[in-house]
TILUM-385857 format. One line per 3 residues: for each residue x, y, z of C-alpha. Coordinates in Angstrom, 2 decimals, m for minus. Example, Ala and Ser with C-alpha at 12.3 -4.5 7.8 and 13.67 -1.06 7.14 Angstrom:
# residues 2
12.30,m4.50,7.80 ~ 13.67,m1.06,7.14
END
This chain:
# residues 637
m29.05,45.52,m0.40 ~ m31.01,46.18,m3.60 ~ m28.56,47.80,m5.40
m26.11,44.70,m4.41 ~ m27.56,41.79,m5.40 ~ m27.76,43.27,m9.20
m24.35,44.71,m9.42 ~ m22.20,42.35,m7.34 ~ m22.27,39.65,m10.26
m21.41,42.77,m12.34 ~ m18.36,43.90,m10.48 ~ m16.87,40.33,m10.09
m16.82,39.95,m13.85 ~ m15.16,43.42,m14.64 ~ m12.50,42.22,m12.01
m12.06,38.74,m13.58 ~ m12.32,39.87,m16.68 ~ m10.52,43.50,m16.96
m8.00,42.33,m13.90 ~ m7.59,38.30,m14.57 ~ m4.45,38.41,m15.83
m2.46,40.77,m12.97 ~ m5.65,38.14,m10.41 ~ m4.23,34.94,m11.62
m6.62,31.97,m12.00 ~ m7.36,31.05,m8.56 ~ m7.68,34.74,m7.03
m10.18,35.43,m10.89 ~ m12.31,32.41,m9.07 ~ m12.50,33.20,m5.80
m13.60,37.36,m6.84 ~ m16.00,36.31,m8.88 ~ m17.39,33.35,m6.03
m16.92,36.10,m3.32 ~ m19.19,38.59,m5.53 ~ m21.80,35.81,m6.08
m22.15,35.14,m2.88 ~ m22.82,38.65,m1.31 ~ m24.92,39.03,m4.03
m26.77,35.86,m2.97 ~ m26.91,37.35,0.90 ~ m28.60,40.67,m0.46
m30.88,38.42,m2.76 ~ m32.22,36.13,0.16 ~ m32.33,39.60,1.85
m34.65,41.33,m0.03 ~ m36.69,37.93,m0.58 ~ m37.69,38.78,3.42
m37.98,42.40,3.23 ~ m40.09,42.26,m0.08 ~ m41.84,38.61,m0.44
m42.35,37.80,3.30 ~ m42.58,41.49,4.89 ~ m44.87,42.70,2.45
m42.65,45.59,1.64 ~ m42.17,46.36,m2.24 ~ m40.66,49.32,m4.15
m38.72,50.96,m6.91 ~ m35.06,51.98,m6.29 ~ m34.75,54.38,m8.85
m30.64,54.60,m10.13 ~ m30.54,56.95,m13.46 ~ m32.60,58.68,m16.19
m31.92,56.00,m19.01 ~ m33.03,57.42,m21.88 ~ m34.85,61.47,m22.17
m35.65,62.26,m25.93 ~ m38.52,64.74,m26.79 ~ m40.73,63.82,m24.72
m39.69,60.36,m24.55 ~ m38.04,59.62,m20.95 ~ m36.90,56.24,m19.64
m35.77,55.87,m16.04 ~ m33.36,52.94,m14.95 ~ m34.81,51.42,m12.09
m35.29,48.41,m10.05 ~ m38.58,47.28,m9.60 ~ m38.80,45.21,m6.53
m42.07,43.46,m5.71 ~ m42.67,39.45,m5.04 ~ m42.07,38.00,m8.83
m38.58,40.32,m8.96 ~ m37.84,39.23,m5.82 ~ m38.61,35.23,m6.22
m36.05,35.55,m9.62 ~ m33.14,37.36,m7.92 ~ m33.35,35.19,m5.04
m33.31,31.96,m6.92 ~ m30.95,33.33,m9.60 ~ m28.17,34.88,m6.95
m28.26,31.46,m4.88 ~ m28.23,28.96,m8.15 ~ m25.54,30.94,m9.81
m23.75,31.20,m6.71 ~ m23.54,27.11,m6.34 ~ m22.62,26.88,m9.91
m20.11,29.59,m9.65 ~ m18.52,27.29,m6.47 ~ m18.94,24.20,m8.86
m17.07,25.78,m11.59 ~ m14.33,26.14,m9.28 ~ m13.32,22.29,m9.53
m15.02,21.75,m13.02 ~ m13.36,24.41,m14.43 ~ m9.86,24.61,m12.70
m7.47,22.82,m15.54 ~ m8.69,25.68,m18.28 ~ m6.57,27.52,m20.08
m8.51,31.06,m19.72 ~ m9.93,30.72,m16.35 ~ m10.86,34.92,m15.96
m12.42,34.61,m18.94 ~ m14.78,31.95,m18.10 ~ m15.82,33.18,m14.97
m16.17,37.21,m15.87 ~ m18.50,35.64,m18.54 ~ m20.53,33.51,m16.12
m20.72,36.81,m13.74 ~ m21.88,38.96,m16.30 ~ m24.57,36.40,m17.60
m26.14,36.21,m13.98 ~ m26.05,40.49,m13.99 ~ m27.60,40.58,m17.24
m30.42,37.86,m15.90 ~ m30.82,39.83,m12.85 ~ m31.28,43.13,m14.53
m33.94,41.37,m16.95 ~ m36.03,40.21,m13.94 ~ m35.71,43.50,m11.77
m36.61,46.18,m14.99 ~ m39.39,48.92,m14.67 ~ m40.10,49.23,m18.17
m39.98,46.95,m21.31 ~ m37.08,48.83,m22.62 ~ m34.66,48.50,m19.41
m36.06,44.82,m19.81 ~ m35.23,44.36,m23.38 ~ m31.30,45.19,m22.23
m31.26,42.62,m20.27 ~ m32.95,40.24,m22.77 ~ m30.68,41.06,m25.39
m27.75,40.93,m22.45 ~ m28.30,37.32,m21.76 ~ m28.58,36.95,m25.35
m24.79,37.81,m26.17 ~ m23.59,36.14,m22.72 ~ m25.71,32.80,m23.97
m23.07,33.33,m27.30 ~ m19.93,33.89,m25.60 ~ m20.64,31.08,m23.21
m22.09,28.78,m25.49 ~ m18.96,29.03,m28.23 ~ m16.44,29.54,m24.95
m13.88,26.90,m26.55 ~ m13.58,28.70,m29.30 ~ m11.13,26.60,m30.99
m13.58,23.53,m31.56 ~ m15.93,24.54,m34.74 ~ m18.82,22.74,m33.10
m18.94,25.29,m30.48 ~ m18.40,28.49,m32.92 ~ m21.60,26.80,m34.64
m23.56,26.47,m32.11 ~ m22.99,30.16,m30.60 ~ m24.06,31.30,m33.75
m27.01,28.94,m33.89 ~ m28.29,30.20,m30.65 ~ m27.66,33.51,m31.28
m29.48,33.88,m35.02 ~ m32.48,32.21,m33.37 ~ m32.90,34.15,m30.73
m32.65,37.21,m32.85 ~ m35.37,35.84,m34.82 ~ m37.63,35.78,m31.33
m35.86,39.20,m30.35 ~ m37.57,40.52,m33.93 ~ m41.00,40.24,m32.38
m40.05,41.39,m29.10 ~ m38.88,44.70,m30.32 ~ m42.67,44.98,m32.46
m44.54,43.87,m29.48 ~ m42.62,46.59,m27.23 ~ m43.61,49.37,m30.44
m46.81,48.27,m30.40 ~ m47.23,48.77,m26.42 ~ m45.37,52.28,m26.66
m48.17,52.89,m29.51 ~ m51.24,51.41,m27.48 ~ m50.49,52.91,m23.96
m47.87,55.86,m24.79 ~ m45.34,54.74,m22.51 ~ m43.26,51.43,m21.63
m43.06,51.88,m18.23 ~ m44.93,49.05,m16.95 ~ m46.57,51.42,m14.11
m48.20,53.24,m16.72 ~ m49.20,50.19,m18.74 ~ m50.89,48.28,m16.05
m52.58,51.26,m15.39 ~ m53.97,51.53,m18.84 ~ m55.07,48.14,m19.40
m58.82,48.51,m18.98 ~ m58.63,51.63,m21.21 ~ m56.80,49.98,m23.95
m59.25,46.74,m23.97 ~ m61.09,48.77,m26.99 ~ m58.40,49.59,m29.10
m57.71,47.91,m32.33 ~ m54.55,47.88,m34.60 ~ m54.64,46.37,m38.28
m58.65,45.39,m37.23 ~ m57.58,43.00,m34.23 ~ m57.28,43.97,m30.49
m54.36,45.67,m29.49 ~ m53.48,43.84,m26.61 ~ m54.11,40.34,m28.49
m51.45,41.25,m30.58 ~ m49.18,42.79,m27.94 ~ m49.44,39.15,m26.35
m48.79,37.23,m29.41 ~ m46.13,39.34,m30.13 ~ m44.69,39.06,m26.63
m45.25,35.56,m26.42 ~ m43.09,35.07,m30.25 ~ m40.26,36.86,m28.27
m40.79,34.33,m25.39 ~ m40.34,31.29,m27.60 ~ m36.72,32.24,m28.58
m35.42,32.59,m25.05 ~ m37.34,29.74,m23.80 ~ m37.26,27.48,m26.80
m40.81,26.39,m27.38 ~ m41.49,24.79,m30.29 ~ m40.51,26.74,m33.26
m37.25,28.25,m32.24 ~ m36.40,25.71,m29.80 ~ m33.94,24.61,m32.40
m30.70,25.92,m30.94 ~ m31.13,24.58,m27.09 ~ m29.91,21.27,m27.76
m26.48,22.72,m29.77 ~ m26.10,25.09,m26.31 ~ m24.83,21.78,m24.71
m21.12,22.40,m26.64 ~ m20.63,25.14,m23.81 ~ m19.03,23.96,m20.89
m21.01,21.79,m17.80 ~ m21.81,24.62,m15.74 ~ m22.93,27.12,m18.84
m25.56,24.43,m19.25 ~ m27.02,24.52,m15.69 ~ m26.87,28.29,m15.88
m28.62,28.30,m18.93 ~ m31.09,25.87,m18.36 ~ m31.79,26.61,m14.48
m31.68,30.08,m13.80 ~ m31.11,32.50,m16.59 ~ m32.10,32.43,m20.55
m34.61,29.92,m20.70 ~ m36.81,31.55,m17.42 ~ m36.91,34.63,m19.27
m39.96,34.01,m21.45 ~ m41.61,32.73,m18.95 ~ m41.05,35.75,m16.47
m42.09,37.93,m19.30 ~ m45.23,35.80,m19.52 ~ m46.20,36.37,m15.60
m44.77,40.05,m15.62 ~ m47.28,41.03,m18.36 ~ m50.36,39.42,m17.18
m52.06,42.30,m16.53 ~ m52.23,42.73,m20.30 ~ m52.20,39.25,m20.99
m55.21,38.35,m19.22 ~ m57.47,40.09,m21.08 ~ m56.05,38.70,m24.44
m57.77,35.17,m24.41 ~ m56.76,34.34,m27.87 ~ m52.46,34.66,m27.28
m53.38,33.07,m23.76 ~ m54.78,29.97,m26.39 ~ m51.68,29.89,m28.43
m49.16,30.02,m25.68 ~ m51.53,27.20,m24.22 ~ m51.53,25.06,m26.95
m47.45,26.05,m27.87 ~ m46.59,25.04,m24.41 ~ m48.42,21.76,m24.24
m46.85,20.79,m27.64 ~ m43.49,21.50,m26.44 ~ m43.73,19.55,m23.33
m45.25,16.26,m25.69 ~ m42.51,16.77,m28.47 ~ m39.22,17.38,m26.62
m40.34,14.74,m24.18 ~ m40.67,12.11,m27.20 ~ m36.99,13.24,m28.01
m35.22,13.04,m24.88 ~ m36.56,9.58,m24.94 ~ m33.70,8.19,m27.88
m31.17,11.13,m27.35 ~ m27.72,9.42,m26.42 ~ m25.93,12.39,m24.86
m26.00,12.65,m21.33 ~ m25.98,16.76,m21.88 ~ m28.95,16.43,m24.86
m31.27,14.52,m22.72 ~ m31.20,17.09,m19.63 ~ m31.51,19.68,m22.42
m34.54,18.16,m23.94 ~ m35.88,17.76,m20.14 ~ m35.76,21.33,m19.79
m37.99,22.47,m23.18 ~ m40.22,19.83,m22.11 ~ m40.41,21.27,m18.64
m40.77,25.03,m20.39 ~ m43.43,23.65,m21.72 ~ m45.23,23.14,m18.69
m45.05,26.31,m17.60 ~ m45.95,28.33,m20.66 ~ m49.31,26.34,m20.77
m49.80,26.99,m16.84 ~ m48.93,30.41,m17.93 ~ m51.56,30.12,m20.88
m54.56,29.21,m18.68 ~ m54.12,32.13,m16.77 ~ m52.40,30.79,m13.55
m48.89,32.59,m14.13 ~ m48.29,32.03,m10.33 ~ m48.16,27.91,m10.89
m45.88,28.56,m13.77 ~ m43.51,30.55,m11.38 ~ m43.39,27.67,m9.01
m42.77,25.22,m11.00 ~ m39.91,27.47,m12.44 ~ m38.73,27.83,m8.87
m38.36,24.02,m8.25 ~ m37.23,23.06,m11.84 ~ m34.33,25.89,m11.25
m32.88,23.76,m8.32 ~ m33.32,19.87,m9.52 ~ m32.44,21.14,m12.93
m29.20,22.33,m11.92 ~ m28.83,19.34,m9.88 ~ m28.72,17.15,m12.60
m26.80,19.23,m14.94 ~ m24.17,20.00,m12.38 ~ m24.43,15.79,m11.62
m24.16,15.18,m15.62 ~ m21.00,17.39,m15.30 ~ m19.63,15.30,m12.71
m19.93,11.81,m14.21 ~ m18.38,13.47,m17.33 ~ m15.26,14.57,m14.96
m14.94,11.39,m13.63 ~ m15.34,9.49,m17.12 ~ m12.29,11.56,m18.36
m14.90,13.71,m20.83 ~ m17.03,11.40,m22.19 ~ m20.58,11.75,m22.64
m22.44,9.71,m24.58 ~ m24.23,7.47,m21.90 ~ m23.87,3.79,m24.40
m19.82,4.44,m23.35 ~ m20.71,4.84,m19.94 ~ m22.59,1.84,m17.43
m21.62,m0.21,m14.51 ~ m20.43,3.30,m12.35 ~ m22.23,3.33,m9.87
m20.31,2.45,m6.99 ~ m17.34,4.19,m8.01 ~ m19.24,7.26,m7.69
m21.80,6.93,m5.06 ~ m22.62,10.45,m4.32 ~ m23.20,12.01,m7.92
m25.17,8.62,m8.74 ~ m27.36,9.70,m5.25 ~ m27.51,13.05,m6.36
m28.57,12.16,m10.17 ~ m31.17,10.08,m8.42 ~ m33.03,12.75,m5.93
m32.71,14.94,m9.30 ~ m34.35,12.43,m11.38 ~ m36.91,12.23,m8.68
m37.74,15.64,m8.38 ~ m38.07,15.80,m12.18 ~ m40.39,12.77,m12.52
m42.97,14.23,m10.14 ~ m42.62,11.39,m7.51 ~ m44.25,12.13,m4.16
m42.83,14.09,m2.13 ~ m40.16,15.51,m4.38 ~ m40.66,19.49,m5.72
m41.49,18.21,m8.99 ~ m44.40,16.60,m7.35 ~ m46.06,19.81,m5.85
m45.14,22.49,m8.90 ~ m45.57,19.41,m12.30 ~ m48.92,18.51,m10.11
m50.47,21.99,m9.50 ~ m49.27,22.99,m13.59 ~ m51.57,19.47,m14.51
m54.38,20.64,m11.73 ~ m54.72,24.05,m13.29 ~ m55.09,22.52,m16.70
m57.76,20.48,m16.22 ~ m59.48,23.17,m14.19 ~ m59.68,25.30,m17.27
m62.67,23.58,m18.68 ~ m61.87,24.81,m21.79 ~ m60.55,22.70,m24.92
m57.13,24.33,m25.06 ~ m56.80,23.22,m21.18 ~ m58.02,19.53,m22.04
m55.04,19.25,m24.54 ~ m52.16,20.69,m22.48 ~ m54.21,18.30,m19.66
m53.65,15.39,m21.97 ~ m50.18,16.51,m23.41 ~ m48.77,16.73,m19.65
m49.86,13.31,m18.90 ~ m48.19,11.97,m21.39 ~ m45.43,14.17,m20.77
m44.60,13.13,m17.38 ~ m44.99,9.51,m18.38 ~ m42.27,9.81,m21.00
m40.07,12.30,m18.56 ~ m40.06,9.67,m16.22 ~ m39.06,7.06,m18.28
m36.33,8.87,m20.21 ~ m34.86,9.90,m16.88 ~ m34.36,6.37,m15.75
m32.88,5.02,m18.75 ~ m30.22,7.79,m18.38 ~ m29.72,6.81,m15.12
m29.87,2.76,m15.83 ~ m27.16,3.33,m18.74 ~ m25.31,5.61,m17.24
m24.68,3.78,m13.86 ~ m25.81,0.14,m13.87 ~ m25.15,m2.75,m16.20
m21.84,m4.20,m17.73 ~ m18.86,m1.22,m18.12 ~ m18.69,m0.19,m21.72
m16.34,2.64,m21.24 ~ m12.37,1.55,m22.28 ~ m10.59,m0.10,m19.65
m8.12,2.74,m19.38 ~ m11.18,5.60,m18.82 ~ m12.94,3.04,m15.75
m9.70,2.56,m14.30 ~ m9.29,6.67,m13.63 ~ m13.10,6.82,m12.81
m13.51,8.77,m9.64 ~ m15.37,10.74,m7.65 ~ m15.58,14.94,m7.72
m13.72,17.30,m5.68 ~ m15.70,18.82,m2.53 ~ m15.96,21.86,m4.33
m18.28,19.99,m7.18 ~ m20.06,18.08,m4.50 ~ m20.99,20.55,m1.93
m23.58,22.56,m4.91 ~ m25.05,19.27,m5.60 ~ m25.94,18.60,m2.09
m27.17,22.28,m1.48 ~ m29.31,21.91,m4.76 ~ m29.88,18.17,m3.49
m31.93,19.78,m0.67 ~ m33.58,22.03,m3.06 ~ m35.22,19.42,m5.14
m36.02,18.00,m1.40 ~ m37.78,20.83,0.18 ~ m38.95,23.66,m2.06
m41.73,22.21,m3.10 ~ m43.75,21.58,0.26 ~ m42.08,24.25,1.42
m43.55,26.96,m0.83 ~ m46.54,25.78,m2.01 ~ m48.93,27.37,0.58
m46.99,30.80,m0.63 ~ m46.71,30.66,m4.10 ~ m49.87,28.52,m5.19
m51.69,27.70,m1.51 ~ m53.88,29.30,0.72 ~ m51.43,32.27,1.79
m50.92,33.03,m2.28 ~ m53.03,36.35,m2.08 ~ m50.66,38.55,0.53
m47.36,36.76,m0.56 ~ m47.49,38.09,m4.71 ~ m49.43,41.28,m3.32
m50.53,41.92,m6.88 ~ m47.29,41.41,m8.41 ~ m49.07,38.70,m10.47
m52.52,40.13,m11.99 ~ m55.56,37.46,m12.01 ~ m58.90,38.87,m13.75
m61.97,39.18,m11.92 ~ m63.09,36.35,m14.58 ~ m60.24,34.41,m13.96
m60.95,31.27,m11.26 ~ m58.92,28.52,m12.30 ~ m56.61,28.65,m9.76
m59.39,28.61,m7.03 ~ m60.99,25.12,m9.20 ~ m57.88,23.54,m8.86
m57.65,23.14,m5.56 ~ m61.11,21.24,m6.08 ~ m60.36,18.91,m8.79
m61.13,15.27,m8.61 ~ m59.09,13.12,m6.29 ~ m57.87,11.28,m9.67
m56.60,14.32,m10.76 ~ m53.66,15.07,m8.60 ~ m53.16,11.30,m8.63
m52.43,10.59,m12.75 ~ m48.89,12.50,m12.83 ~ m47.81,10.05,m10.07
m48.83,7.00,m11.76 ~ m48.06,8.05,m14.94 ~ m44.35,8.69,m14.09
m44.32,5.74,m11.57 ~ m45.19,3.66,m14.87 ~ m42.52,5.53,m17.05
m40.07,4.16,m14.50 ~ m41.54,0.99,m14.61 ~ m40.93,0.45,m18.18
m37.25,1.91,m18.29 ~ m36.13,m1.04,m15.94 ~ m38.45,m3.59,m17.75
m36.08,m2.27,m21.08 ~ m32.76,m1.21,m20.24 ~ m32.04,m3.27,m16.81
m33.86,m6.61,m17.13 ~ m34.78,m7.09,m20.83 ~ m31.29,m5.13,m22.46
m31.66,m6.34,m25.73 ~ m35.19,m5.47,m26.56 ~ m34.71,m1.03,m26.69
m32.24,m2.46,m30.44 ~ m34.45,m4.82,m30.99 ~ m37.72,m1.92,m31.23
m35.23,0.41,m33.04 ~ m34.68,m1.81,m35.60 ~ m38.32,m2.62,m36.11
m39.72,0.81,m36.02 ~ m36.33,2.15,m37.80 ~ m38.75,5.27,m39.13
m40.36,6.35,m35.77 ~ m36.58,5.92,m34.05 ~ m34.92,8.00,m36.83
m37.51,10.67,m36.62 ~ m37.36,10.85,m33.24 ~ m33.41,10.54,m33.19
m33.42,13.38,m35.91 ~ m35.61,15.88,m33.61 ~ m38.61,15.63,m35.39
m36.32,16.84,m38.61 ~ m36.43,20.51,m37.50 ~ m33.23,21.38,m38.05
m33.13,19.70,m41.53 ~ m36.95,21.49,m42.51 ~ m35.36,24.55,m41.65
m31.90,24.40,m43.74 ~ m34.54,23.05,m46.51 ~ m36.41,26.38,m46.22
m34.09,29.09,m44.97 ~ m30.32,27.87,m44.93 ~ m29.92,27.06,m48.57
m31.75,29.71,m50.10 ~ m30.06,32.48,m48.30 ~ m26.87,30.53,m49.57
m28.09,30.18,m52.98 ~ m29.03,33.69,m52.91 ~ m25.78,34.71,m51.50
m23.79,32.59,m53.99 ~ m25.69,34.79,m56.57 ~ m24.91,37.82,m55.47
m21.02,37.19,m55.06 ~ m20.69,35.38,m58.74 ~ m23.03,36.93,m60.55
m23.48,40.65,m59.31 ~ m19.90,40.91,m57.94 ~ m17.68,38.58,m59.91
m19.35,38.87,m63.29 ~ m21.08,42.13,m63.79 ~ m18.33,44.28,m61.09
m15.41,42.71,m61.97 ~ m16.86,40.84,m65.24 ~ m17.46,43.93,m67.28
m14.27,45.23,m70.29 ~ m11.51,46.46,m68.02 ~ m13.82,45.66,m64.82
m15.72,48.31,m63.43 ~ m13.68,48.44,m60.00 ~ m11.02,48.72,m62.56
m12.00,51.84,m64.69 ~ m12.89,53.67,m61.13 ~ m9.58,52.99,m60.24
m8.19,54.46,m63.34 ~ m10.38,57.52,m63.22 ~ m9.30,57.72,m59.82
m5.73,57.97,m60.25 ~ m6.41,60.54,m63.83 ~ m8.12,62.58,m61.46
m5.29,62.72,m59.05 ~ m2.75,64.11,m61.61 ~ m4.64,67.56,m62.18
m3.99,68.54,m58.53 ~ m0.81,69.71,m59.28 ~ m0.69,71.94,m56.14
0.21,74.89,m58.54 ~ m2.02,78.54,m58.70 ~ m1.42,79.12,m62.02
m2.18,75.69,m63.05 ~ m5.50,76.08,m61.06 ~ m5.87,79.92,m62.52
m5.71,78.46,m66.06 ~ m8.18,75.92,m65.75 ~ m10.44,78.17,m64.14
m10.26,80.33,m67.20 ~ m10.29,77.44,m69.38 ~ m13.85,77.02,m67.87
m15.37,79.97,m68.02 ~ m13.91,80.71,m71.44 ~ m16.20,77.09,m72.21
m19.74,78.60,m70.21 ~ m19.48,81.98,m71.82 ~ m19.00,80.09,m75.23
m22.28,77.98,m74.61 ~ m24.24,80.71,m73.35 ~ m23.91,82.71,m76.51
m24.20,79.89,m78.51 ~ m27.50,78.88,m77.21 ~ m28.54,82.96,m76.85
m28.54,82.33,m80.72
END
């Protein structure tokens, strides 16, 4: 059963993808679906036998790496956080695998897609069940090149080729720091097994590297890595470009794979990150920032794609600063619930694209609705869960991230307090004017595109409802395990909390206005996106025209993109424009004759002296040492 749900996702995509061609399309789908889905059963499985029985372990497969004295095993670590991932990660890739079924069915390279899908989910699923930072760095790097192959799947359109590229480069920039951090551990605790370094912890607290503490700058380190995989604010850059992937890459991405990595990493390493107060700060401060600034984005974004994107960093957000005041376990549930309403409106966005023959930009969309009645219910419980409203899972995980915040009494928990607030109240707001432009209003799609608008197959719309019950029911549901009262025994000390460490136990004692501000914050947000976009239409051009600067900056993503083709892209293409005209053109090629020229020349001279003949060789030989004896006895004089 443990062995299964890892390696069931990886034998569906050798099938589809070594065997799609002799499969077919259909029988590629099905494999790959049928592969998911046992791995789903073993998943939910060993979510029992682990999470709820109390029973954890280590299935141990192969020696992975034995150098000197250097030895790295392959093994599956399953206690409560491994479990909670592989659950949720088997079952949401399962109902997107099922979705991609209809979504997907007109491609022309159907294996392909789906053997790439598979492996993503094995290469996620090996990242959350790893031993050792080094088994977990395969699978970090693993979703990294399934992320490129996914994200730049239609090859042919450049838009997608740049965008791969974009989200690969960026990532390796936040993979950079992951492989120091993981030195710096191997140098601090002499091993990378994470056994041996939770172990170690207390005994490392007084050792120092460059003058700082070693485990400050393991968790700063770690936390660097973290931000490329779960694009905080910095590298978040290529997350909004992932969107040229196809519909169900996106929910993948953005539900249950890349993007929870960082913050798994965060909660997997808190024994050593709770006793490094300063990266527990930054990632604090990083997280609440993120959650602020993509919020402030999503809010003028016109993509239907973009705007779920910029949801999701502002939702990473949120859990990196739960993370960062020491309460890893709210930042896991939140990432439980986001994983299913996320994917619910993703997989929904995908669906009004299908039935609005490809088109996403939501001012060519409106006046839907009734044409598609389930996806519009479906975008709405999504939107719900996402906005926090009561009794939605957004409301139990969003609320407990903004409880443990303000129950950090400390000035780094004030801000991501504050940041939150105003987080949720833009979430809300943004998520409504999708929906209010999207569905409602006067059509402003072509005649031709409304006349073909219809609903999904069964196949799309039996995920959403599944994930539709999700965004329904996890939250209430799981609480009292992963946050409540029964919180101890359930992680059974697969999440570390210091002795120091009571914010989770002040949160549950916060003032009564506390819990209360994310609900009216986001009940206002809604509020004002039907004041603007469904009784008062003209005013959101009206604003954008006066404050032209604040809605271009905000259109233009804060101008990261352009900052960073300022300071890196154009350099390193000046720089290589140098190289190629100056060092290769003018001074390789530029010199008399050309210097690749003359080597040629002396090249082919050379070649003429082998002759193949003895006496040929014999002579020059003699030639020679007729020449050494000569300048020996002329120098004896």
């Amino acid at each position: 059963m443990y062995v299964g749900a890892i390696f069931f996702p990886l034998l569906g995509a050798c099938l589809a993808g070594f065997f799609g061609r002799w499969l077919g399309d259909r029988a590629s789908m099905w494999v790959t679906v049928a592969c998911m889905a046992l791995a789903a059963a073993c998943g939910l499985g060993a979510f029992v036998e682990v999470a709820l029985n109390g029973l954890p372990g280590v299935v141990p497969i192969v020696t992975f790496i034995d150098v000197g004295g250097f030895e790295v095993s392959w093994a599956l670590r399953y206690d409560t956080l491994s479990v909670v991932m592989v659950a949720m990660v088997t079952f949401i890739s399962t109902l997107i695998h099922i979705y991609s079924v209809g979504y997907m069915s007109h491609d022309a390279t159907v294996p392909r897609f789906f053997a790439y899908l598979s492996l993503f989910t094995f290469m996620m699923l090996m990242l959350v069940t790893a031993d050792n930072l080094v088994q977990l760095f395969f699978g970090w790097e693993g979703v990294g090149l399934a992320s490129y192959l996914l994200i730049g799947y239609w090859y042919e359109k450049e838009s997608a080729n740049r965008a791969a590229m974009k989200a690969f480069i960026v990532n390796r920039v936040g993979d950079l720091f992951f492989m120091l951090g993981l030195a710096l551990t191997f140098w601090t605790f002499q091993s990378v097994e994470f056994a041996a370094i939770f172990a170690g912890v207390e005994a490392a607290r007084g050792v120092t590297f460059l003058g700082m503490p070693a485990l400050e700058v393991i968790g700063v380190l770690l936390f660097l890595g973290a931000c490329g995989k779960s694009a905080q604010l910095g590298l978040h850059t290529w997350l909004p470009d992932a969107m040229e992937g196809p519909t169900p890459v996106s929910a993948l991405i953005h539900a249950a794979t890349m993007v929870t990595a960082g913050v798994f990493l965060m909660a997997r390493m808190s024994p050593v990150m709770e006793y490094a107060p300063l990266a527990l700060a930054i990632v604090t401060v990083v997280g609440a920032t993120t959650a602020f600034v993509a919020a402030t984005i999503g809010c003028v974004q016109n993509d239907i794609k973009r705007v779920i994107a910029y949801s999701t960093m502002s939702q990473l957000g949120y859990m990196f600063f739960a993370a960062g005041v020491g309460v890893y376990q709210a930042a896991i549930f939140h990432l439980f619930t986001h994983a299913f309403f996320k994917a619910l409106l993703f997989l929904g966005a995908g669906s009004v694209i299908h039935a609005m023959s490809d088109e996403q930009d939501i001012r060519r969309m409106g006046g839907i609705w009734r044409k598609i009645p389930i996806t519009y219910a479906m975008m709405w419980i999504g939107s719900l869960a996402l906005a926090g409203v009561p009794f939605f899972a957004g409301y139990y995980s969003k609320d407990m991230v903004l409880e443990v915040a303000y129950a950090a009494h400390s000035g780094v928990g004030s801000y991501a307090f504050l940041m939150g607030l105003l987080a949720a109240f833009l979430t809300a707001f943004y998520s409504w004017r999708l929906i209010i432009l999207t569905f409602h209003g006067a059509p402003r799609a072509d005649h031709h595109v409304m006349e073909h608008v219809h609903e999904s197959p069964p196949v799309m719309l039996i995920p959403l409802l599944v994930l539709a019950a999700g965004a329904v029911v996890t939250g209430f549901l799981f609480y009292p395990l992963f946050v409540g009262a029964q919180q101890e025994p359930f992680w059974n000390g697969a999440i570390y909390t210091a002795a120091h460490n009571h914010v989770l136990h002040d949160a549950h004692e916060v003032p009564a206005w506390v819990p209360l501000a994310p609900t009216v914050v986001g009940l206002a947000g809604i509020a004002l996106a039907y004041a603007l976009y469904m009784f008062a239409p003209g005013i959101p051009g009206q604003l954008a025209a006066r404050f032209d600067g604040l809605y271009r900056f905000l259109l233009n993503k804060w101008y990261f993109d352009e900052l960073y083709d300022a300071i890196f892209v154009r350099p390193a293409q000046y720089l290589a424009r140098a190289f190629w005209k100056t060092g290769d053109a003018r001074l390789i090629d530029g010199v008399p004759n050309g210097a690749a020229d003359l080597a040629v020349q002396a090249a082919r001279g050379a070649v003429r002296i082998q002759t193949g003949r003895v006496a040929n060789y014999a002579f020059a030989m003699i030639i020679g040492l007729v020449l050494f004896v000569s300048l020996l006895l002329y120098g004896a004089r």
